[in-house]
Backbone as JSON, one array per atom type, in Angstrom:
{
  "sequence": "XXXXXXXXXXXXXXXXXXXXXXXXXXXXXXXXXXXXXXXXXXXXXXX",
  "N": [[0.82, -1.2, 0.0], [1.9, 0.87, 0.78], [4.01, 1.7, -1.35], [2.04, 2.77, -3.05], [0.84, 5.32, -2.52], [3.03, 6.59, -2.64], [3.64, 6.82, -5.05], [0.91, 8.04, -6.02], [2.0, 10.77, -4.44], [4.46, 11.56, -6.09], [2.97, 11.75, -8.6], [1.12, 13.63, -8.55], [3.06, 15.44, -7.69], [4.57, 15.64, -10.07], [2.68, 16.21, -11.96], [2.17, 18.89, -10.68], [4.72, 20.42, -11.12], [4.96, 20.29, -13.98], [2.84, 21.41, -15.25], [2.13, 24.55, -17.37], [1.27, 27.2, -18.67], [0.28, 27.35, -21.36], [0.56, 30.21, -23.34], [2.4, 30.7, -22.05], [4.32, 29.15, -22.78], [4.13, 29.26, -25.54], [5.21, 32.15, -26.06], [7.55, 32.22, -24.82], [8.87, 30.56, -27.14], [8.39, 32.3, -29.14], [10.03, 34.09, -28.88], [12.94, 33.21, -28.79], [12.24, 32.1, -31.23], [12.55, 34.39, -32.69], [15.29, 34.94, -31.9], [16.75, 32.94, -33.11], [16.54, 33.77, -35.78], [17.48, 36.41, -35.98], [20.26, 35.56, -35.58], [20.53, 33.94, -37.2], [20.58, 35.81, -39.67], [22.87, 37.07, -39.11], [24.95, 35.71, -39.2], [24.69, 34.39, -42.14], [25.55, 37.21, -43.41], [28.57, 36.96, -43.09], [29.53, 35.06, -43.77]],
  "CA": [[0.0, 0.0, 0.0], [2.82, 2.35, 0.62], [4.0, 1.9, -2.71], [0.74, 3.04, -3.95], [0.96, 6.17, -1.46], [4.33, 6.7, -2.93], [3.59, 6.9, -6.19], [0.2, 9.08, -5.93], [2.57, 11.61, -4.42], [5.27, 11.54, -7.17], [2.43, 11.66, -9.28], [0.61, 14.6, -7.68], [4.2, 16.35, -7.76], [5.28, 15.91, -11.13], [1.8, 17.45, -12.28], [2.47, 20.48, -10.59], [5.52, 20.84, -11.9], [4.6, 20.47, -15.69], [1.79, 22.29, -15.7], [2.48, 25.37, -17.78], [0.16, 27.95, -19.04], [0.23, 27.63, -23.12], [0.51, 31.59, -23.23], [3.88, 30.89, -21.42], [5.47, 28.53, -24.04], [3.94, 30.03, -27.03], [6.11, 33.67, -25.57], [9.36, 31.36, -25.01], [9.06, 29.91, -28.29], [8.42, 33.33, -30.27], [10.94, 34.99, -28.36], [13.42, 31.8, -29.02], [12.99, 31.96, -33.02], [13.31, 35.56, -33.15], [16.63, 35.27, -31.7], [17.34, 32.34, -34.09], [16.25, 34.33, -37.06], [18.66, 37.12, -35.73], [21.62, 35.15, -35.2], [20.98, 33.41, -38.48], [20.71, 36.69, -40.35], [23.71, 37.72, -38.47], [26.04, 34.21, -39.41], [24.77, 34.44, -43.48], [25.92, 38.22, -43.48], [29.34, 37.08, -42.35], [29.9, 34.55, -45.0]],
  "C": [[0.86, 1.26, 0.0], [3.45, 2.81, -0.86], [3.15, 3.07, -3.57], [0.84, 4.72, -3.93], [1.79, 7.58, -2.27], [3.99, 7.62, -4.29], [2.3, 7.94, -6.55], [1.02, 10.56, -5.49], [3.1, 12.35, -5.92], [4.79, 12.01, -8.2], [1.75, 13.71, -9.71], [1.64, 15.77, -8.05], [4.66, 17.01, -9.2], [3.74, 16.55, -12.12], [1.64, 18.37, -12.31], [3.37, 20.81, -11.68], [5.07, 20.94, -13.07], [3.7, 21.15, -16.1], [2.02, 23.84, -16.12], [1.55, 26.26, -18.76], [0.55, 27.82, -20.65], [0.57, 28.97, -23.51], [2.33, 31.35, -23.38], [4.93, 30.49, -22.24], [5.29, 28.46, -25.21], [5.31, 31.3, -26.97], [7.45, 32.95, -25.86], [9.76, 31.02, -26.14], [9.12, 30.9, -29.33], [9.47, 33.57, -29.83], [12.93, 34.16, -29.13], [13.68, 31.64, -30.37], [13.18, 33.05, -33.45], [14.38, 35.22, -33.15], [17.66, 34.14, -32.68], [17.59, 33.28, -35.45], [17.23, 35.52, -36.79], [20.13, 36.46, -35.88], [21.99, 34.19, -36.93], [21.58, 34.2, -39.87], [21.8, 37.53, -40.79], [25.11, 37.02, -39.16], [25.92, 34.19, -41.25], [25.41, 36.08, -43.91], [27.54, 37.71, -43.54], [30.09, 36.19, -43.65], [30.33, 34.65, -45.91]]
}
């Protein structure tokens, strides 16, 4: 039974954690290929 216990925790825990507003990792992800699209723009200039 403790097992069980165990594992509802763990469970419980790692839910929190991951839970991440969509908003949040849409922003990260624009922000993220701007700075690709900069650095790429930046690296074919250079060439």
């Amino acid at each position: 039974m403790e097992r069980n216990s165990e594992f509802k925790k763990f469970d419980s825990l790692a839910t929190k954690l991951l839970r991440v507003p969509h908003a949040t990792i849409k922003a990260k992800l624009e922000a993220e290929k701007a700075e690709k699209v900069e650095r790429g723009t930046r690296r074919g200039k250079q060439k």
